[in-house]
PDB file as gemmi writes it, atoms N, CA and C in Angstrom:
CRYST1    1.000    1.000    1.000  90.00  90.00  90.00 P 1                      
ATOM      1  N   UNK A   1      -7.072  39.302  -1.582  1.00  0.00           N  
ATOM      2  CA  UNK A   1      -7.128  38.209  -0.643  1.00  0.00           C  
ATOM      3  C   UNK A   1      -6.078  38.380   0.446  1.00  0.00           C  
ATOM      4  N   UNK A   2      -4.849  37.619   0.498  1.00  0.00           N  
ATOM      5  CA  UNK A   2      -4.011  37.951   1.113  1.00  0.00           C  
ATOM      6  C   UNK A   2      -2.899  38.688   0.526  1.00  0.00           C  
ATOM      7  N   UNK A   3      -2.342  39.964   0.700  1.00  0.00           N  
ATOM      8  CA  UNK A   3      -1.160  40.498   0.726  1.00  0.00           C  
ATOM      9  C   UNK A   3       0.471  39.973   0.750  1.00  0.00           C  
ATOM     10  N   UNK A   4       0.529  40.432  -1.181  1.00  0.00           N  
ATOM     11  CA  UNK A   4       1.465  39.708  -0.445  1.00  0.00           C  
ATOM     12  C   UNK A   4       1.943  37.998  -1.334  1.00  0.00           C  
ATOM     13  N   UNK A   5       0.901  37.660  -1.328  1.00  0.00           N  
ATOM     14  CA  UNK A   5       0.565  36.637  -1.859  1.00  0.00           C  
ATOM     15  C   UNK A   5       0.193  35.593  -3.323  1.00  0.00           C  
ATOM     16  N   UNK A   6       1.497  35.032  -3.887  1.00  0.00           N  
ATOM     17  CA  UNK A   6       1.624  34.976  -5.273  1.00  0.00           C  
ATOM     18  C   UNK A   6       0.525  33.932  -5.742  1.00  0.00           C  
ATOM     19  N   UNK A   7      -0.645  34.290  -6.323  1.00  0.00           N  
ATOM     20  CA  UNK A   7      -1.903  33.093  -6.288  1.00  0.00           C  
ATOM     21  C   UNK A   7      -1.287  32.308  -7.791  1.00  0.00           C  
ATOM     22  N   UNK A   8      -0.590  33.103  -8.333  1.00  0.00           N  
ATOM     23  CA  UNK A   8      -0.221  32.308  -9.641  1.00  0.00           C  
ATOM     24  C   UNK A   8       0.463  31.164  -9.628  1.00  0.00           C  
ATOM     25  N   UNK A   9       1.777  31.091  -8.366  1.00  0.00           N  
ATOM     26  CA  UNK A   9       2.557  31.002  -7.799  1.00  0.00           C  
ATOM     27  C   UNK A   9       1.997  29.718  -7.580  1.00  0.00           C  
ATOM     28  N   UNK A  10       1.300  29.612  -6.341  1.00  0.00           N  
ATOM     29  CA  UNK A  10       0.571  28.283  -5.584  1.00  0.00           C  
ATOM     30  C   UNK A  10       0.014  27.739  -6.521  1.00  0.00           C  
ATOM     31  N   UNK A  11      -1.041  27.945  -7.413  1.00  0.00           N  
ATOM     32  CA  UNK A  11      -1.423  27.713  -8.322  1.00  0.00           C  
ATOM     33  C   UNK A  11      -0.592  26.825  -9.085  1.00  0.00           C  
ATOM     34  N   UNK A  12       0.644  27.171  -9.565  1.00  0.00           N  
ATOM     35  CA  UNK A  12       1.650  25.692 -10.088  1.00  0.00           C  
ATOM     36  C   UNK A  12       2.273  24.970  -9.539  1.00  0.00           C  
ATOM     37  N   UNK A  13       2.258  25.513  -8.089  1.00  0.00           N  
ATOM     38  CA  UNK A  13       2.827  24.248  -6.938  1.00  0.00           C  
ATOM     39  C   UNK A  13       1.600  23.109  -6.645  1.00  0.00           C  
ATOM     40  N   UNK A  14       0.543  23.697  -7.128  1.00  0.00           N  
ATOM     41  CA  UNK A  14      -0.732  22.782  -6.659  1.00  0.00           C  
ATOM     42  C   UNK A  14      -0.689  21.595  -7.712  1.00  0.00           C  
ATOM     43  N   UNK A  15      -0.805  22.041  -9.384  1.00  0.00           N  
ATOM     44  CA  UNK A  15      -0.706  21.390 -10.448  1.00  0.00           C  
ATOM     45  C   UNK A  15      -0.121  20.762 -10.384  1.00  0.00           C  
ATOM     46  N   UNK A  16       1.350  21.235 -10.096  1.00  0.00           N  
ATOM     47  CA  UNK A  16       2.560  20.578 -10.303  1.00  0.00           C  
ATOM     48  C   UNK A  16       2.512  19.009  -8.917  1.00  0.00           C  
ATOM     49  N   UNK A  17       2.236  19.489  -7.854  1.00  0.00           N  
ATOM     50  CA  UNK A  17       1.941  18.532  -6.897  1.00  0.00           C  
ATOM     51  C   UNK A  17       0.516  17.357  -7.048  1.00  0.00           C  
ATOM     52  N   UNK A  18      -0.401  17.732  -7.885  1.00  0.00           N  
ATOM     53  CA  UNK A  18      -1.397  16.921  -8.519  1.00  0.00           C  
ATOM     54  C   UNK A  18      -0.399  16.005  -9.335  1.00  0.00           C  
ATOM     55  N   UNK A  19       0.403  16.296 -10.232  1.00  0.00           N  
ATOM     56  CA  UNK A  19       1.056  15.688 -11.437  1.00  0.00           C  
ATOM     57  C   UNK A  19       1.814  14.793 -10.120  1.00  0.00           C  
ATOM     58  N   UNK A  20       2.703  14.943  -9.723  1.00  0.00           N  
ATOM     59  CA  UNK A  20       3.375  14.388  -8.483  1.00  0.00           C  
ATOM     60  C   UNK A  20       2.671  13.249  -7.933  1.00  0.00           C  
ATOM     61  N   UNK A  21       1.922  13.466  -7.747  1.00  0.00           N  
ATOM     62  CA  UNK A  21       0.543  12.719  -7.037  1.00  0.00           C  
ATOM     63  C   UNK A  21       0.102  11.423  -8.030  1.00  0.00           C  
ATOM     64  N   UNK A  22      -0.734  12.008  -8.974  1.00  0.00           N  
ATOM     65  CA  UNK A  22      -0.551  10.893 -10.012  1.00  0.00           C  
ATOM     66  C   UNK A  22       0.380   9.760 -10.805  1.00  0.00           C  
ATOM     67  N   UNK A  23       1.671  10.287 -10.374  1.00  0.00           N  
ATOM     68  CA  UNK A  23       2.611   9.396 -11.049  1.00  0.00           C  
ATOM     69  C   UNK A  23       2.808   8.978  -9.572  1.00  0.00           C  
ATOM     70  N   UNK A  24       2.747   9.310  -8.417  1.00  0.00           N  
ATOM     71  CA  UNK A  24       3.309   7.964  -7.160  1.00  0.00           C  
ATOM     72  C   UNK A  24       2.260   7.204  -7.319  1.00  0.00           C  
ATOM     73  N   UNK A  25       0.355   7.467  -7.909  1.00  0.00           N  
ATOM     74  CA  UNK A  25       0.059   6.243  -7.774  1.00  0.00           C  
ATOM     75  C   UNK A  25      -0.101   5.057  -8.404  1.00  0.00           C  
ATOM     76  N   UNK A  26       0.437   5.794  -9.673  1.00  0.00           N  
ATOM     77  CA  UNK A  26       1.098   4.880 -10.854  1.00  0.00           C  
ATOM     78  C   UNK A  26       1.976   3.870 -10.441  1.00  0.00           C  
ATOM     79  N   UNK A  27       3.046   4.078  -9.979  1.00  0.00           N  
ATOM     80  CA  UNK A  27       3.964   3.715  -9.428  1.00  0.00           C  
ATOM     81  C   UNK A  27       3.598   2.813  -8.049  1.00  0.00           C  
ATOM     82  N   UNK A  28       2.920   3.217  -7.534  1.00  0.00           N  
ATOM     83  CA  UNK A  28       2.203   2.360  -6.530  1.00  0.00           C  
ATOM     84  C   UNK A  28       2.012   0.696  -6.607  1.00  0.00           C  
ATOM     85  N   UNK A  29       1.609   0.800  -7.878  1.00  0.00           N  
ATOM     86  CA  UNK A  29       0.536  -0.209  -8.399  1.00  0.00           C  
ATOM     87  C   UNK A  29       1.654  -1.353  -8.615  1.00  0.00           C  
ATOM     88  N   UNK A  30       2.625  -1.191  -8.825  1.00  0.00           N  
ATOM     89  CA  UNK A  30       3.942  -1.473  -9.438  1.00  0.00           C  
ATOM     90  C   UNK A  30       4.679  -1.495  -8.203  1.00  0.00           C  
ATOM     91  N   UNK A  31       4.585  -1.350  -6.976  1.00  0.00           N  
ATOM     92  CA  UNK A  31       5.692  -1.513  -5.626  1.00  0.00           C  
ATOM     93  C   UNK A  31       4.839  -2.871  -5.398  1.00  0.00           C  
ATOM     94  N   UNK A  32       5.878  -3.852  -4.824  1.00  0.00           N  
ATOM     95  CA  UNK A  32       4.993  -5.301  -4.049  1.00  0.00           C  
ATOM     96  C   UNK A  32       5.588  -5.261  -3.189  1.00  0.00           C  
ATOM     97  N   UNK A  33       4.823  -5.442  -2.175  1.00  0.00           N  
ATOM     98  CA  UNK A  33       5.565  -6.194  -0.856  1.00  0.00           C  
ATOM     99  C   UNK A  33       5.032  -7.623  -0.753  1.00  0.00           C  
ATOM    100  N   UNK A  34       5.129  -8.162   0.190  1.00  0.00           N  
ATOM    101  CA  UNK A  34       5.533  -9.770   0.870  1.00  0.00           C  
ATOM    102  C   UNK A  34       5.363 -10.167   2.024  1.00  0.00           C  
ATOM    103  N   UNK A  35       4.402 -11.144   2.223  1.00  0.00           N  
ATOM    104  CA  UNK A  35       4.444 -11.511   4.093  1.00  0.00           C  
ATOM    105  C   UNK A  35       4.213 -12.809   3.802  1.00  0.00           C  
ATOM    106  N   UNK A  36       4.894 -13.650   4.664  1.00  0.00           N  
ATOM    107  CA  UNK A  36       4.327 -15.026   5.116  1.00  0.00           C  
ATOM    108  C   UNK A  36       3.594 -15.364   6.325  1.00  0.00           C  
ATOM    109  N   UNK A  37       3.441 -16.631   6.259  1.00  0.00           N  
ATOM    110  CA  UNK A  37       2.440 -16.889   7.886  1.00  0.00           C  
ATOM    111  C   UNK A  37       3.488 -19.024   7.709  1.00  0.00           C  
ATOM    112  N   UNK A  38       3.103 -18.756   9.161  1.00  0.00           N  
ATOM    113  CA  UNK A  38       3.574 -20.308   8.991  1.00  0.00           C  
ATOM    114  C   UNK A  38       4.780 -20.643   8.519  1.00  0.00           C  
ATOM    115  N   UNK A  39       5.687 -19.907   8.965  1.00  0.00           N  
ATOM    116  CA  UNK A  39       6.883 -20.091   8.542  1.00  0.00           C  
ATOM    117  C   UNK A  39       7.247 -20.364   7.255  1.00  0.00           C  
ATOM    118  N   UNK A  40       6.635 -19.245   6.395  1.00  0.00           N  
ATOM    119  CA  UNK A  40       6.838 -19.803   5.079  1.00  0.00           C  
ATOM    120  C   UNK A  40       5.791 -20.178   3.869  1.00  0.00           C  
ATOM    121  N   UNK A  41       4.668 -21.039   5.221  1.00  0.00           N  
ATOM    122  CA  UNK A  41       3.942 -22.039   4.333  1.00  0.00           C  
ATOM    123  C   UNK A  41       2.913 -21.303   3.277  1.00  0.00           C  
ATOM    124  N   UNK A  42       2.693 -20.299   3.808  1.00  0.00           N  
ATOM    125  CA  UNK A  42       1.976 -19.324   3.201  1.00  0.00           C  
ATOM    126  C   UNK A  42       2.387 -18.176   2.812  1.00  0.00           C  
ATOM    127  N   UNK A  43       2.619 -17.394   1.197  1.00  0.00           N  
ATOM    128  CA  UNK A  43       3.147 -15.944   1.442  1.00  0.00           C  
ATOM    129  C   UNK A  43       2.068 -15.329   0.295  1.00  0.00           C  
ATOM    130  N   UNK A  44       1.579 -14.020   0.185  1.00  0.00           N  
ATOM    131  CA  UNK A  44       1.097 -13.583   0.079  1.00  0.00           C  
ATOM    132  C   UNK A  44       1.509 -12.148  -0.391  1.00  0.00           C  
ATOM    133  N   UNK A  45       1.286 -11.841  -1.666  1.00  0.00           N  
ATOM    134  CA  UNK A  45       1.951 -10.319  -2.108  1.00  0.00           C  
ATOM    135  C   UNK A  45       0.795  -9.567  -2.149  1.00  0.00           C  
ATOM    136  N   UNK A  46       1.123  -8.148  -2.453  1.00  0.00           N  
ATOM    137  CA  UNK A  46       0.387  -7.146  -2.447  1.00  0.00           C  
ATOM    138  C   UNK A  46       1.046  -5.905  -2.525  1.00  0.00           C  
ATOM    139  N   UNK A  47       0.157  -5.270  -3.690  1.00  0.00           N  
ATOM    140  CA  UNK A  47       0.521  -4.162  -4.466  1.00  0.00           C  
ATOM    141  C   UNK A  47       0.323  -2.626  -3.191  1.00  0.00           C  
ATOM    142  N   UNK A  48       0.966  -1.880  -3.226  1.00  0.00           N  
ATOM    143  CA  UNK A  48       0.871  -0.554  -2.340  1.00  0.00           C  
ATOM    144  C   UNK A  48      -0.601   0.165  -2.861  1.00  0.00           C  
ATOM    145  N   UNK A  49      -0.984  -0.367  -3.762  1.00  0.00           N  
ATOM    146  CA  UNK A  49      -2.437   0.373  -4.156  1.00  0.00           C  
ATOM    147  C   UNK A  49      -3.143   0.741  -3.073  1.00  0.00           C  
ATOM    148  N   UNK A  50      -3.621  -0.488  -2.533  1.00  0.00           N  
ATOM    149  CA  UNK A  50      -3.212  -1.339  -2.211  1.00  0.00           C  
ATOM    150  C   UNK A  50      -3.987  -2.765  -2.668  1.00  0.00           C  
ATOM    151  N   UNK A  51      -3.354  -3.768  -2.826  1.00  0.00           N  
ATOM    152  CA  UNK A  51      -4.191  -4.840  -3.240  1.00  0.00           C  
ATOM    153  C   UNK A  51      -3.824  -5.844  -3.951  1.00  0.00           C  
ATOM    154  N   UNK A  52      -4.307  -7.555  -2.915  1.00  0.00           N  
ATOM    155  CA  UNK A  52      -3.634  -8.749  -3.058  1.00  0.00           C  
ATOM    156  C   UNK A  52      -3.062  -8.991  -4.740  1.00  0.00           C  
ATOM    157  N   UNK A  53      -2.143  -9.193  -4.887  1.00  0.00           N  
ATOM    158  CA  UNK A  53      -1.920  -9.892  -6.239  1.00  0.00           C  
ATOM    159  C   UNK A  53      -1.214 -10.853  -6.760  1.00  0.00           C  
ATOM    160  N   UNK A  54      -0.765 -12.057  -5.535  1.00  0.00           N  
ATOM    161  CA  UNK A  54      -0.586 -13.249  -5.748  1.00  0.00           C  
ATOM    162  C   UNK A  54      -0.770 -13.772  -4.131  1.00  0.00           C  
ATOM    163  N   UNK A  55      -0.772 -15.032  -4.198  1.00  0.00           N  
ATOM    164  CA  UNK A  55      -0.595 -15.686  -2.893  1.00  0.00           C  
ATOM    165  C   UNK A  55       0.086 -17.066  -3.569  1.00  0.00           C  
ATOM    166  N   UNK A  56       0.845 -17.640  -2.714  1.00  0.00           N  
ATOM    167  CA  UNK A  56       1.031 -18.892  -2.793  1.00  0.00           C  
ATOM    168  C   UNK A  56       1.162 -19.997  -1.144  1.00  0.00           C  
ATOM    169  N   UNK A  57       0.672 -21.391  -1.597  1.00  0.00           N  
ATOM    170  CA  UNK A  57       0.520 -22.060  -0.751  1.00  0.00           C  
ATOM    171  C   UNK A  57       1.700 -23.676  -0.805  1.00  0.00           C  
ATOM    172  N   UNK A  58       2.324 -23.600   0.277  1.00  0.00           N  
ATOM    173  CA  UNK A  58       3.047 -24.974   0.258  1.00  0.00           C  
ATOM    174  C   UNK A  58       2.395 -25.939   0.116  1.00  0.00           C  
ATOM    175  N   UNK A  59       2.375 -27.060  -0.982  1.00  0.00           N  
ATOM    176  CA  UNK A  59       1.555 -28.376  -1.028  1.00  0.00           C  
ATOM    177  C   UNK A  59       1.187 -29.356   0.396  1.00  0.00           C  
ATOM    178  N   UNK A  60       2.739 -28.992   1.480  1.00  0.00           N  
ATOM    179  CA  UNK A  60       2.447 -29.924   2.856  1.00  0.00           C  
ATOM    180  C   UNK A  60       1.533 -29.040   3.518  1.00  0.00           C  
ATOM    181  N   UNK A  61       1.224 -27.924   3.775  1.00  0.00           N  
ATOM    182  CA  UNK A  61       0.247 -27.328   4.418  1.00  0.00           C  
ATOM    183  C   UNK A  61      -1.054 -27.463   3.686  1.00  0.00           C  
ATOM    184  N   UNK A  62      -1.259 -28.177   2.626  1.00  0.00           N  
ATOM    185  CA  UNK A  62      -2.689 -28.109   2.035  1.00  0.00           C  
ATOM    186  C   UNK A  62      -3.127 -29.851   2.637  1.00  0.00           C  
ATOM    187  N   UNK A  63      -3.963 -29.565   3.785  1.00  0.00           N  
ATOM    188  CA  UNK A  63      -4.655 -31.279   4.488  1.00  0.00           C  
ATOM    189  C   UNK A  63      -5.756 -30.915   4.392  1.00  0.00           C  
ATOM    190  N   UNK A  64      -6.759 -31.677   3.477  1.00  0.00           N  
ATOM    191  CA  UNK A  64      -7.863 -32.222   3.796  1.00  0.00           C  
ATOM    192  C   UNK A  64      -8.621 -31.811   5.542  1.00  0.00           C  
ATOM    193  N   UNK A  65      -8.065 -32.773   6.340  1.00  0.00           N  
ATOM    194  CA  UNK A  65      -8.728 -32.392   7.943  1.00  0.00           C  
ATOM    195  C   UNK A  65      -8.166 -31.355   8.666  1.00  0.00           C  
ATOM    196  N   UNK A  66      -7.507 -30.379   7.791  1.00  0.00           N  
ATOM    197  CA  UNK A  66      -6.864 -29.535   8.525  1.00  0.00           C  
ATOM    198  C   UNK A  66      -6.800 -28.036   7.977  1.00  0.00           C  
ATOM    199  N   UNK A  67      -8.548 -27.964   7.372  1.00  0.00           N  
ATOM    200  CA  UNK A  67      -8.487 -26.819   6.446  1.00  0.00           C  
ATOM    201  C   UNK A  67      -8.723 -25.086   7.383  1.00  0.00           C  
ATOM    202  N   UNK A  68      -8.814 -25.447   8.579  1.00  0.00           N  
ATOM    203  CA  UNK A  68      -9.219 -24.545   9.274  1.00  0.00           C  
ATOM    204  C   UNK A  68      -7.701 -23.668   9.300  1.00  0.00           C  
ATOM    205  N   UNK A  69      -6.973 -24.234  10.007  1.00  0.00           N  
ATOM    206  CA  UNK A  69      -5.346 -24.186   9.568  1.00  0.00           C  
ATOM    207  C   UNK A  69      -4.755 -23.331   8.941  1.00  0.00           C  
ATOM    208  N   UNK A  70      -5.223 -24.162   7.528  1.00  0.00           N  
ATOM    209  CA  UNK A  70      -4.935 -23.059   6.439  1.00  0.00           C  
ATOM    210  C   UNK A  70      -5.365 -21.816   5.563  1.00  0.00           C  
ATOM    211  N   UNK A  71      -7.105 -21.944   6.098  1.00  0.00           N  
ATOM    212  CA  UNK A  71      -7.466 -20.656   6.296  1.00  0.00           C  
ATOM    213  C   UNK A  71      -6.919 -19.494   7.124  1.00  0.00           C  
ATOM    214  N   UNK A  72      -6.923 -19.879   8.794  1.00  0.00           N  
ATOM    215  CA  UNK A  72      -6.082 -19.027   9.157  1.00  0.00           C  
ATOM    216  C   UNK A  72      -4.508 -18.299   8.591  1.00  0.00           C  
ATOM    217  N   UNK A  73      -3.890 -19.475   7.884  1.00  0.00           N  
ATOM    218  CA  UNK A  73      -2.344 -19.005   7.787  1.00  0.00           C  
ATOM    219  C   UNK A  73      -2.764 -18.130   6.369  1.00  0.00           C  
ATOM    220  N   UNK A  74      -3.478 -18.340   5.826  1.00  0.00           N  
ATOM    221  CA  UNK A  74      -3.794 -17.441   4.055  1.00  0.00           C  
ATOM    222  C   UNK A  74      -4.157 -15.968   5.061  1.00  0.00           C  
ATOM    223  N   UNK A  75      -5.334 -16.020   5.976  1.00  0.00           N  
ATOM    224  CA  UNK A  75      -5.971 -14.467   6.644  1.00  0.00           C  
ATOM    225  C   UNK A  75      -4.688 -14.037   7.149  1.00  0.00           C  
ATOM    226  N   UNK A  76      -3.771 -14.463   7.968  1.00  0.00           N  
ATOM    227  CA  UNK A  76      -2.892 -14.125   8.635  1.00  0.00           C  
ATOM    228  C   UNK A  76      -1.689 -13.622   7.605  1.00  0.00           C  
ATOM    229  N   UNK A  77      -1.298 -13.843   6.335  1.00  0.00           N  
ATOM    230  CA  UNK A  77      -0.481 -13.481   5.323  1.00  0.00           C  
ATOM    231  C   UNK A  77      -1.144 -12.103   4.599  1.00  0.00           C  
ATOM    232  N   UNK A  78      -2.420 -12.448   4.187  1.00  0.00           N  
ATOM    233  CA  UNK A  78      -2.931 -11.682   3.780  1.00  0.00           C  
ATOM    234  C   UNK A  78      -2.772 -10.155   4.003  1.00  0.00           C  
ATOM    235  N   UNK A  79      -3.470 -10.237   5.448  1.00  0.00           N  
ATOM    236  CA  UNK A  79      -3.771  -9.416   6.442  1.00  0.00           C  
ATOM    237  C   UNK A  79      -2.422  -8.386   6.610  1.00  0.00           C  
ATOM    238  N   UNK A  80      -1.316  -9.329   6.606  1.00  0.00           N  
ATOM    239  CA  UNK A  80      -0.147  -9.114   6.812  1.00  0.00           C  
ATOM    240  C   UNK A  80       0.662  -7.666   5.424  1.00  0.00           C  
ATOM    241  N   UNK A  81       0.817  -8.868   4.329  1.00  0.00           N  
ATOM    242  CA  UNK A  81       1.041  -7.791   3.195  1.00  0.00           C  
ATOM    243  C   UNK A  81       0.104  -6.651   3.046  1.00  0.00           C  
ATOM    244  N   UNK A  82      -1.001  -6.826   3.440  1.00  0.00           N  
ATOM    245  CA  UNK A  82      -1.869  -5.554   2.998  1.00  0.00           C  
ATOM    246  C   UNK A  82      -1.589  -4.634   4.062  1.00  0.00           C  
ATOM    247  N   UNK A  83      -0.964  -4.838   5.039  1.00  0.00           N  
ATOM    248  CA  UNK A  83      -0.790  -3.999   6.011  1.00  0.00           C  
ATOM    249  C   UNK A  83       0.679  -3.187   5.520  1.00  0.00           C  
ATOM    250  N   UNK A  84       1.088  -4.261   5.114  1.00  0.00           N  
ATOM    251  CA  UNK A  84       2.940  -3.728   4.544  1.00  0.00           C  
ATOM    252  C   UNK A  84       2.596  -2.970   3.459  1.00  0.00           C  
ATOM    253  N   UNK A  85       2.320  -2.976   2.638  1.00  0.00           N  
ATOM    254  CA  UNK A  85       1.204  -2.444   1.213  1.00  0.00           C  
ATOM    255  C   UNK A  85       0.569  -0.771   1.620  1.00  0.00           C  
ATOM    256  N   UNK A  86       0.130  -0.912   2.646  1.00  0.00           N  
ATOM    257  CA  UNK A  86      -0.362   0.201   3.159  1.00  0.00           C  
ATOM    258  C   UNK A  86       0.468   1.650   3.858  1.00  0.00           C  
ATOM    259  N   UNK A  87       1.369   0.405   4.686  1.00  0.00           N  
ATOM    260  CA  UNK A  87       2.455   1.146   5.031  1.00  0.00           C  
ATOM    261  C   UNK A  87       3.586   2.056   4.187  1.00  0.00           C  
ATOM    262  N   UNK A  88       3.609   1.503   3.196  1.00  0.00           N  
ATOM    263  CA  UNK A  88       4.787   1.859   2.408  1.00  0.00           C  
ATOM    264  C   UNK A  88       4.027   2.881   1.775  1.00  0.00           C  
ATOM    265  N   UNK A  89       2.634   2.542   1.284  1.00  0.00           N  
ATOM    266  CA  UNK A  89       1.904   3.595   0.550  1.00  0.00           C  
ATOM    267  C   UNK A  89       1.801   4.910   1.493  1.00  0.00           C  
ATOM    268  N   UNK A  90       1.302   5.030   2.980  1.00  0.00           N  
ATOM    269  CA  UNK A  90       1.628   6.309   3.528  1.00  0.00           C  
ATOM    270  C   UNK A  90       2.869   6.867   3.484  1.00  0.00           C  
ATOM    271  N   UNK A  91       4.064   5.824   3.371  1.00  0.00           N  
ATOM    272  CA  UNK A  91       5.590   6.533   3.533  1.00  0.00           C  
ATOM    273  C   UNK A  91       5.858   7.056   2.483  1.00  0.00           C  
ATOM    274  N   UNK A  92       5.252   6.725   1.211  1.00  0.00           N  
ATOM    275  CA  UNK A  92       5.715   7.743  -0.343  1.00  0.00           C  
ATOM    276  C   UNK A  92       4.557   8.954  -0.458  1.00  0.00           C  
ATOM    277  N   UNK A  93       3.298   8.237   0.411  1.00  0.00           N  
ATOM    278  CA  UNK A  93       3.019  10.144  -0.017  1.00  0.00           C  
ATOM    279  C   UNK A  93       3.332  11.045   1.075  1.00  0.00           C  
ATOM    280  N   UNK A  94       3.630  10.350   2.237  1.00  0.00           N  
ATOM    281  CA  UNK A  94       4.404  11.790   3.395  1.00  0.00           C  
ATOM    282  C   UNK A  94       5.671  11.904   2.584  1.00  0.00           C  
ATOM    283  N   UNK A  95       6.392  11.351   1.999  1.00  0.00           N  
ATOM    284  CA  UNK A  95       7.697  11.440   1.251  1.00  0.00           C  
ATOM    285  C   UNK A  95       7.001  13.131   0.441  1.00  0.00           C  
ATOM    286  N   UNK A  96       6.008  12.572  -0.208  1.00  0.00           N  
ATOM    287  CA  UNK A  96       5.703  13.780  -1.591  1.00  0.00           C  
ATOM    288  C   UNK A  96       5.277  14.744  -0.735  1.00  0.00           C  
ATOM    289  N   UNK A  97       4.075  14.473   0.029  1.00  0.00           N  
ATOM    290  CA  UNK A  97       3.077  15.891   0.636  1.00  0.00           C  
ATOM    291  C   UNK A  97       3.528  16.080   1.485  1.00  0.00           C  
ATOM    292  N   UNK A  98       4.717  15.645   2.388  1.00  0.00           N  
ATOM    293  CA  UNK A  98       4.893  16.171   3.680  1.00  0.00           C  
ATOM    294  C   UNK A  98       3.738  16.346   4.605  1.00  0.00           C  
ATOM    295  N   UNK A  99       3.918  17.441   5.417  1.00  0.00           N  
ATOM    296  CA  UNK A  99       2.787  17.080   6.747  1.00  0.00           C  
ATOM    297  C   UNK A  99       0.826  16.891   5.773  1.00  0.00           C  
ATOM    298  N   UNK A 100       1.068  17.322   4.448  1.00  0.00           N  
ATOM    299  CA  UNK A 100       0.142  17.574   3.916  1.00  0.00           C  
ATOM    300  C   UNK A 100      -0.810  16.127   4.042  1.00  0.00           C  
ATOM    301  N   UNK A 101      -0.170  15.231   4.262  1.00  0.00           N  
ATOM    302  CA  UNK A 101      -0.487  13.567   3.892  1.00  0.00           C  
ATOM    303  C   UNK A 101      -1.172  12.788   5.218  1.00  0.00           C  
ATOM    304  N   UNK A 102      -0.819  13.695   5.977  1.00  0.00           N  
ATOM    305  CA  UNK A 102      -1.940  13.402   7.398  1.00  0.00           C  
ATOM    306  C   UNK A 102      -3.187  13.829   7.436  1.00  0.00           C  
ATOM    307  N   UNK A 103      -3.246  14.701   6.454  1.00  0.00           N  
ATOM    308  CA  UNK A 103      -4.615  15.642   6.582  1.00  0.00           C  
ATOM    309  C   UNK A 103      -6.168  13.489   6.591  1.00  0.00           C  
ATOM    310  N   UNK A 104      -6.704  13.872   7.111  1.00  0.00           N  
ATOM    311  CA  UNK A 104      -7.630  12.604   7.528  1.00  0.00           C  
ATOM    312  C   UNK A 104      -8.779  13.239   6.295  1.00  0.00           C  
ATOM    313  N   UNK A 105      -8.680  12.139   5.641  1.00  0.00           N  
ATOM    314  CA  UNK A 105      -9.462  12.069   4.046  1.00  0.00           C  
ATOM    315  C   UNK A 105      -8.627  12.193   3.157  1.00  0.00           C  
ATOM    316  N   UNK A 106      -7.707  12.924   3.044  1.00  0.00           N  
ATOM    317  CA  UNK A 106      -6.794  13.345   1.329  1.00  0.00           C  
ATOM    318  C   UNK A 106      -6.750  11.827   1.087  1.00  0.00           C  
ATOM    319  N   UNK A 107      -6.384  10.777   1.585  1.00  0.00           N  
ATOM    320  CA  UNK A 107      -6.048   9.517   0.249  1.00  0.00           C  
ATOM    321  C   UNK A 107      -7.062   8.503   0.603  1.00  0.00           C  
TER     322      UNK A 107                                                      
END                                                                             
């Protein structure tokens, strides 16, 4: 193939970087981040998986004639952690794969 070239070699950097791989997304599952909306009234966690896994709502922001409101401030939290969730999840696997983690499809 190529000259030169230790295939045995890559071969346990690959494994070894699979194993790598599997335990950040272990670990993933297990990082939370946090966003609010509404100063508060709404916050909203979420796992780096990525994916919601609590929300909570202030009792004064829950009105009857004012549910539109608080739909928005839940989408707007939501929206929010899953974005933070996401973020952090690209920063640990460029951490592991280096430029490898841009490749468009690998995750």
């Amino acid at each position: 193939m190529f000259p030169g070239m230790d295939m045995g070699g890559l071969q346990k950097k690959a494994q070894q970087m699979q194993k790598n791989l599997e335990k950040l997304q272990e670990e993933l599952k297990e990082r939370i981040v946090d966003a609010t909306a509404g100063g508060g009234m709404v916050t909203a966690k979420a796992s780096a998986e990525p994916a919601l896994v609590d929300i909570k709502i202030d009792p004064e922001v829950i009105k009857p004639d004012d549910k539109g409101m608080l739909e928005d401030l839940v989408i707007a939290a939501v929206n929010e952690a899953l974005a933070k969730a996401r973020q952090l999840r690209q920063s640990e696997m460029q951490r592991l794969m280096g430029p490898l983690a841009n490749l468009p499809g690998l995750f």
